[in-house]
C-alpha positions, 0 to 999 in steps of 0.5 A: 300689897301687905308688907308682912314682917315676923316679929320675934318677942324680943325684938319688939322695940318701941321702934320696930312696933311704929313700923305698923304705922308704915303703909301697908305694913302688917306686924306678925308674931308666933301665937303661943309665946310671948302674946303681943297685942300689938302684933298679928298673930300667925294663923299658921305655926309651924311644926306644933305637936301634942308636947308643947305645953303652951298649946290649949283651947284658947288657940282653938281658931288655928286649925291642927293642919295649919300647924305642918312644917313647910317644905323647907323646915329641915333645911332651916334646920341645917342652917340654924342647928337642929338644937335650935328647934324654936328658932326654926319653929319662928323663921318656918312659921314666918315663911309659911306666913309669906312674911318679907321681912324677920327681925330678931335680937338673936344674932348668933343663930339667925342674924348672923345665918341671914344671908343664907337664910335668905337664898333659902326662904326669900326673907330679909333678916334684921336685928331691931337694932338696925331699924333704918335698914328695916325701914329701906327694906320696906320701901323697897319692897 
């Protein structure tokens, strides 16, 4: 079973980039912001329109139908605040990617919401602070 854990672009620290070495484990990103190769990148962002300006025909391989909101968009919408549209585009893309795990340097809109996150989406958040829980959290998946 592939371990797929979201990574946002600031939290991509020397540390939480050796986790690839970890078995099984797959490192996933947003595939417009912030390219990393060091990541996978998502094959389903979410909730991507015409207006955003970081979209061109380099990303033609992702298909327009795979970049819908999941089910549960609105809902992470009310836990991280509506004004805080790209955090919820990252955390629905990682849901959407079946990730089991999101590490993200944004403590006051996510890190600090992850509990309920959490009973929401069924994903474990961490700031890459924490890489010893990350790393019992990969072992206990």
């Amino acid at each position: 079973m592939k371990i797929k854990i979201y990574c946002e672009a600031g939290a991509m620290t020397t540390e939480v980039r050796n986790l690839k070495t970890l078995k099984n484990v797959e490192l996933i990103g947003f595939p417009f912001e912030s390219k990393n190769r060091r990541v996978f990148t998502a094959s389903q962002p979410s909730e991507l329109t015409s207006d955003n300006d970081f979209v061109t025909v380099d990303n033609a391989n992702i298909r327009i139908s795979d970049t819908d909101k999941s089910e549960k968009f609105d809902k992470i919408a009310k836990i991280i605040g509506e004004n805080h549209y790209n955090d919820v585009r990252h955390i629905d893309t990682a849901y959407k990617e079946n990730c089991l795990i999101f590490i993200s340097p944004d403590k006051g809109d996510i890190i600090d919401k992850a509990i309920e996150l959490e009973k929401l989406t069924g994903i474990k958040f961490f700031h890459p602070s924490n890489i010893e829980e990350i790393k019992r959290a990969v072992q206990n998946i």
